[in-house]
OpenMM code with the backbone's topology and positions (N, CA, C; nanometers):
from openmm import Vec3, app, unit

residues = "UNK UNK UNK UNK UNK UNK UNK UNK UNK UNK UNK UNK UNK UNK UNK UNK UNK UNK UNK UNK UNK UNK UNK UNK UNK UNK UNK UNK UNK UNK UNK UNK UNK UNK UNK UNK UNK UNK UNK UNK UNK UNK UNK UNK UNK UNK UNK UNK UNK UNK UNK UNK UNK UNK UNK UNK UNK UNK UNK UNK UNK UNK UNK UNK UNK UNK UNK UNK UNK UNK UNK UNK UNK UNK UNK UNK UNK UNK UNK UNK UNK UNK UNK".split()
positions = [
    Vec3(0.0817, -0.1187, 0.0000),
    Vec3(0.0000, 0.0000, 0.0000),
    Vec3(0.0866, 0.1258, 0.0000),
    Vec3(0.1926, 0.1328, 0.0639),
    Vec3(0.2546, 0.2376, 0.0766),
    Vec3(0.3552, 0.2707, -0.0315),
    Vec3(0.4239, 0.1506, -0.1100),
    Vec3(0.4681, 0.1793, -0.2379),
    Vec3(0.3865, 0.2429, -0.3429),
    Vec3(0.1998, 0.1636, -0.3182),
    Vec3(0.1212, 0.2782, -0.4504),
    Vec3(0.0923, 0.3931, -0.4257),
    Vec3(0.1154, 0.4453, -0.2457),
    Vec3(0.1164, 0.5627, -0.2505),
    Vec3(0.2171, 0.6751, -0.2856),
    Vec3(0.3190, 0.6083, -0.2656),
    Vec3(0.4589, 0.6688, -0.3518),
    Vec3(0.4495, 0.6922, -0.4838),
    Vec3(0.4636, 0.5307, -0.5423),
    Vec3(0.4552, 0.5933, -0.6961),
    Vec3(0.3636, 0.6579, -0.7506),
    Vec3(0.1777, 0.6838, -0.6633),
    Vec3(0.1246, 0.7858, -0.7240),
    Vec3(0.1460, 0.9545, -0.6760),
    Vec3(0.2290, 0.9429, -0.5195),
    Vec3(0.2804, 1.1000, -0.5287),
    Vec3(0.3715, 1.1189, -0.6572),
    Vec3(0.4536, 1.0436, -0.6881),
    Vec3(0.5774, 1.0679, -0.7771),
    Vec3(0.5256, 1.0829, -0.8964),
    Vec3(0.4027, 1.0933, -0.9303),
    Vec3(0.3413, 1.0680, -1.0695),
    Vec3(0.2947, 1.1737, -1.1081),
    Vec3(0.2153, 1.1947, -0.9706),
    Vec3(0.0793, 1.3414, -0.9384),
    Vec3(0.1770, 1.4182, -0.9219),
    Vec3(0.2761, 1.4108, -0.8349),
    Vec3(0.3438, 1.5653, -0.7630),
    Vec3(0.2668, 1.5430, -0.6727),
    Vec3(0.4080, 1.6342, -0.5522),
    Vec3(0.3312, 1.6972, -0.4133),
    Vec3(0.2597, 1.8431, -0.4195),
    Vec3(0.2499, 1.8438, -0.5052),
    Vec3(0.2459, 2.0196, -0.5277),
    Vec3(0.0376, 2.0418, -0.5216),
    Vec3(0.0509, 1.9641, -0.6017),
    Vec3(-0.0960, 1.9385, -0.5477),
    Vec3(-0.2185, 1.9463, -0.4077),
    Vec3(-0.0811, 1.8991, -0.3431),
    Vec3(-0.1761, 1.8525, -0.1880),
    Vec3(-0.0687, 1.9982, -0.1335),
    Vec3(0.0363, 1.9843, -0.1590),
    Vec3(0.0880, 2.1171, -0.0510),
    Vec3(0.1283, 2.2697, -0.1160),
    Vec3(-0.0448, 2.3265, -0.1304),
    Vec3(0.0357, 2.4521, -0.1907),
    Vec3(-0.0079, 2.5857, -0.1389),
    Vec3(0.0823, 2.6729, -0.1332),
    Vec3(0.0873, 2.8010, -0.0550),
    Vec3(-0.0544, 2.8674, -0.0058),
    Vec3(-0.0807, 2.9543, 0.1030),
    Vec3(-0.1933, 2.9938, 0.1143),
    Vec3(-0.1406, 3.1513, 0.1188),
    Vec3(-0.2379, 3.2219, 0.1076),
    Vec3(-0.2096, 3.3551, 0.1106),
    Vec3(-0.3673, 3.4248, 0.1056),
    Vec3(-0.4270, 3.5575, 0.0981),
    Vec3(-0.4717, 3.6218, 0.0937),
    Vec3(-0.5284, 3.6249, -0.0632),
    Vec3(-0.6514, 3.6268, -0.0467),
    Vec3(-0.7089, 3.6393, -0.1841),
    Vec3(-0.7900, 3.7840, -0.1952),
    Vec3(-0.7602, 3.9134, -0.2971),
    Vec3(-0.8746, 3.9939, -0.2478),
    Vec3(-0.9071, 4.0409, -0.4368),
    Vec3(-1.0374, 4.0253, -0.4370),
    Vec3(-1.1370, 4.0307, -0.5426),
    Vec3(-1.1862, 4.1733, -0.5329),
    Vec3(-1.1766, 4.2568, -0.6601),
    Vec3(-1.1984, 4.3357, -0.6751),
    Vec3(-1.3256, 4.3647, -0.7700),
    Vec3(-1.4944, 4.3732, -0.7136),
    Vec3(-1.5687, 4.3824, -0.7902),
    Vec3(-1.5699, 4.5052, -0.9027),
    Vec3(-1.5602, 4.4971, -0.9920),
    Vec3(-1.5202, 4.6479, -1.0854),
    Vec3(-1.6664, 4.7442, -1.1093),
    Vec3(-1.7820, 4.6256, -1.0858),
    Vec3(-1.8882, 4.7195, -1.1289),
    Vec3(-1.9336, 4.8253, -1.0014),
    Vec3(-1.8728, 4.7658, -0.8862),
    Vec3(-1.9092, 4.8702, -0.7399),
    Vec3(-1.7846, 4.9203, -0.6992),
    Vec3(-1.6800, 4.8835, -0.7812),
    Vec3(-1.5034, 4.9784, -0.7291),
    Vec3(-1.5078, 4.8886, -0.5682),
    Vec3(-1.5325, 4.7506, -0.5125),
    Vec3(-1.5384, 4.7346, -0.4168),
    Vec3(-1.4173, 4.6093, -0.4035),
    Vec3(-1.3333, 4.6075, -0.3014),
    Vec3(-1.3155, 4.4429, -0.2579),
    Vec3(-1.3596, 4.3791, -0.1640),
    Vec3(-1.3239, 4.2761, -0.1552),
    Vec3(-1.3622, 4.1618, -0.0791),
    Vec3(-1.2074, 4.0824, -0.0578),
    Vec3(-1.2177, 4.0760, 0.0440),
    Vec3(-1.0464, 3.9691, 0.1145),
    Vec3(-1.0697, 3.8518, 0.1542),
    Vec3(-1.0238, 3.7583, 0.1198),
    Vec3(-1.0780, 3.6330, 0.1631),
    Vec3(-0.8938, 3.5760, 0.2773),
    Vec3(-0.8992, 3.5413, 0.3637),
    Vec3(-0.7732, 3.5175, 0.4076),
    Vec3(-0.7622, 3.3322, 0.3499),
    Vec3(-0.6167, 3.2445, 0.3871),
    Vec3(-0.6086, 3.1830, 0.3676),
    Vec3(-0.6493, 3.0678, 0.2844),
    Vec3(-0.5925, 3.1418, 0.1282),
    Vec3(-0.6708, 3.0781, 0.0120),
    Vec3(-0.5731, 3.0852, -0.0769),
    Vec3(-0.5382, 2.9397, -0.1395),
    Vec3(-0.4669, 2.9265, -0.2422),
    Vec3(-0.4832, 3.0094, -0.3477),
    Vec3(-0.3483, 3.0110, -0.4394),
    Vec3(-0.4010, 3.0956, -0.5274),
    Vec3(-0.4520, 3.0121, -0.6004),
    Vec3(-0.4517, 2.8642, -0.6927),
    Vec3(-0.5495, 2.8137, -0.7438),
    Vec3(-0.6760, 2.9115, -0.7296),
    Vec3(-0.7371, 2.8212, -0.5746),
    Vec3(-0.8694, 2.8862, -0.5522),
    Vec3(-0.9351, 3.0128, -0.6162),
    Vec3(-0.7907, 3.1177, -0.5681),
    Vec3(-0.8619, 3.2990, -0.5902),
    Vec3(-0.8520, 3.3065, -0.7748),
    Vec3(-0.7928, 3.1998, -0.7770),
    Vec3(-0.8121, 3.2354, -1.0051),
    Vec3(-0.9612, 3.1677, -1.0111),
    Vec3(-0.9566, 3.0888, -0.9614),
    Vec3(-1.1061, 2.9926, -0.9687),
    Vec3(-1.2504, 3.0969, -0.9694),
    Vec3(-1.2186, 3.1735, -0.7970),
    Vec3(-1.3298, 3.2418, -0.7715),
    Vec3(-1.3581, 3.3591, -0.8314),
    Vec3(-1.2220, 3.4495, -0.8924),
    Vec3(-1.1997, 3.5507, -0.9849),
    Vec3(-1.2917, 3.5203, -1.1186),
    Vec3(-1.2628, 3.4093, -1.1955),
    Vec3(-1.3348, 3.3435, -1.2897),
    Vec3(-1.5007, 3.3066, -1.3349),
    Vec3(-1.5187, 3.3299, -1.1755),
    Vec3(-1.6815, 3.3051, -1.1945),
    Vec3(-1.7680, 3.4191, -1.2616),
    Vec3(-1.6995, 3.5235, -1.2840),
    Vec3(-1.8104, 3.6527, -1.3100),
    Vec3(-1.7231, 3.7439, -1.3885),
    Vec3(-1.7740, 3.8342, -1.4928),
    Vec3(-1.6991, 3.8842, -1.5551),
    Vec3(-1.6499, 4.0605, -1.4896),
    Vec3(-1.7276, 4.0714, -1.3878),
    Vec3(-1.7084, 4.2045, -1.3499),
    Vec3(-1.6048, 4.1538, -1.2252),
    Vec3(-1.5595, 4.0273, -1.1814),
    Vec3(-1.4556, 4.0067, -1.0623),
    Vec3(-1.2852, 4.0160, -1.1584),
    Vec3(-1.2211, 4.0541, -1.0604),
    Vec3(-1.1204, 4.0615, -1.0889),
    Vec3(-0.9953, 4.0270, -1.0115),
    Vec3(-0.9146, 3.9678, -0.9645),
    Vec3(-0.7971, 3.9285, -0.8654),
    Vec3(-0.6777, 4.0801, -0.8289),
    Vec3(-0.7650, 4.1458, -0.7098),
    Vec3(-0.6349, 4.2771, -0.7074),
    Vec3(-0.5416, 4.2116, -0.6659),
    Vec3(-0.5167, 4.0962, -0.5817),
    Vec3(-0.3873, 4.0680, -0.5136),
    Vec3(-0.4072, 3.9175, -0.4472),
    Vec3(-0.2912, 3.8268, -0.4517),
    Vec3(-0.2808, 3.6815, -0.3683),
    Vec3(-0.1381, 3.7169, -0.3470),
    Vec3(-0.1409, 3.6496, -0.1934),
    Vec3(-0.0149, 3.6488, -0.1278),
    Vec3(-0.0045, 3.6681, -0.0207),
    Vec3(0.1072, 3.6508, 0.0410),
    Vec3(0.1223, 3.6525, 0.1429),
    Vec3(0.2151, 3.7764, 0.2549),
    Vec3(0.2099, 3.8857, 0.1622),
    Vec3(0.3076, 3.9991, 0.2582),
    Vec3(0.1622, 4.0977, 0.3061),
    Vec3(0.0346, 4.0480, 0.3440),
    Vec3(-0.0612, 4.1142, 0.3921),
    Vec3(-0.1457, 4.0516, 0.4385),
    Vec3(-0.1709, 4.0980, 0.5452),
    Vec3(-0.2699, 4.0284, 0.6038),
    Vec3(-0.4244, 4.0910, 0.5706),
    Vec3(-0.5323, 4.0637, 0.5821),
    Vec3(-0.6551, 4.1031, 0.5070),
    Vec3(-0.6458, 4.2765, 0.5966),
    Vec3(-0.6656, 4.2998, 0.6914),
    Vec3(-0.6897, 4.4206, 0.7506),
    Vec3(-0.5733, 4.4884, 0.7190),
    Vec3(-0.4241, 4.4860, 0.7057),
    Vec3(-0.3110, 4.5242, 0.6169),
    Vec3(-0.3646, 4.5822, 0.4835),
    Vec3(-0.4249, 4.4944, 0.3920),
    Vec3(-0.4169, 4.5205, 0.2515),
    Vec3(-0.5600, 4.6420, 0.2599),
    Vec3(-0.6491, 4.5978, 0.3198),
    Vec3(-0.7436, 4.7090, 0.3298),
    Vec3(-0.7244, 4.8343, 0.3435),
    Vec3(-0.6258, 4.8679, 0.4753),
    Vec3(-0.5798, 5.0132, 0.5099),
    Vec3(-0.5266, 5.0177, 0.4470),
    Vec3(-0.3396, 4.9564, 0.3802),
    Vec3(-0.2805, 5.0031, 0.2707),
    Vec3(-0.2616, 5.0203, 0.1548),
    Vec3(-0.3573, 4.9141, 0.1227),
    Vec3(-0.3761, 4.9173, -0.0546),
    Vec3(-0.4976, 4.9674, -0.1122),
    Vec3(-0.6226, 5.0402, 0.0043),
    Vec3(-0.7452, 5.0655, -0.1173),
    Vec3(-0.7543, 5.1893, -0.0595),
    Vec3(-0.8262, 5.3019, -0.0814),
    Vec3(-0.8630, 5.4268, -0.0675),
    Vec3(-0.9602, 5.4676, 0.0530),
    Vec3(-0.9700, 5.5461, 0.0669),
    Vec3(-1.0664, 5.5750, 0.1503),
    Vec3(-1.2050, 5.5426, 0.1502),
    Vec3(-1.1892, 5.6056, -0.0290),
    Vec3(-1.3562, 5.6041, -0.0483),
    Vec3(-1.3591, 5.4398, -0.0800),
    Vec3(-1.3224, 5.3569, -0.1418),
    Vec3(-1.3143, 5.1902, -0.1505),
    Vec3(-1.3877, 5.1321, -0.0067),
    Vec3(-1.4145, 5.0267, -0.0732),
    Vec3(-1.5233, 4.9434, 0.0415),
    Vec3(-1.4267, 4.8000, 0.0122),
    Vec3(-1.3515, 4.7915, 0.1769),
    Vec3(-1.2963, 4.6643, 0.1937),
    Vec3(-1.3635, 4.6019, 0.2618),
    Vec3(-1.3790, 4.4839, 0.2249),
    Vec3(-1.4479, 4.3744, 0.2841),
    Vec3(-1.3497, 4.2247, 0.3561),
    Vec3(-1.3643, 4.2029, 0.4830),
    Vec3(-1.2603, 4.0702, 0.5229),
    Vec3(-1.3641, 3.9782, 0.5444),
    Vec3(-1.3534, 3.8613, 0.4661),
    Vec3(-1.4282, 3.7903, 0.5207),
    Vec3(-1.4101, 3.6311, 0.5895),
] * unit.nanometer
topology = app.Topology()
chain = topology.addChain("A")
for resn in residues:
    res = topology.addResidue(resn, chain)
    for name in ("N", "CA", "C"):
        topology.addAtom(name, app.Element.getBySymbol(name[0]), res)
């Protein structure tokens, strides 16, 4: 059992099961608004970016934390959202 689990990591990749988390924040364009999602692959935030044509991906990563990117990266008048 533990050899087919080898040769199917070695096949698949680990990259799959272990990959980075960071900050996802979606920028709705038709309300100038975001939304921060914390601890979300970036897979995921292309995924959820994708669903709608007015979403857009302002930022994934990890040098911000959701209340970080809110105060420093959007405006006053901008509506950040952490959720």
């Amino acid at each position: 059992m533990k050899k087919l689990l080898l040769i199917a990591l070695l096949i698949i990749g680990c990259d799959n099961f272990f990959q980075d988390e960071g900050i996802c924040v979606l920028k709705y364009t038709e309300t100038n608004s975001y939304n921060c999602y914390p601890q979300t692959t970036e897979s995921q935030c292309i995924t959820d970016s994708e669903k709608y044509d007015s979403i857009i991906i302002s930022y994934w990563g990890g040098n911000y934390d959701c209340n970080e990117f809110c105060v420093e990266e959007t405006s006053s008048s901008d509506t950040c959202i952490v959720n």
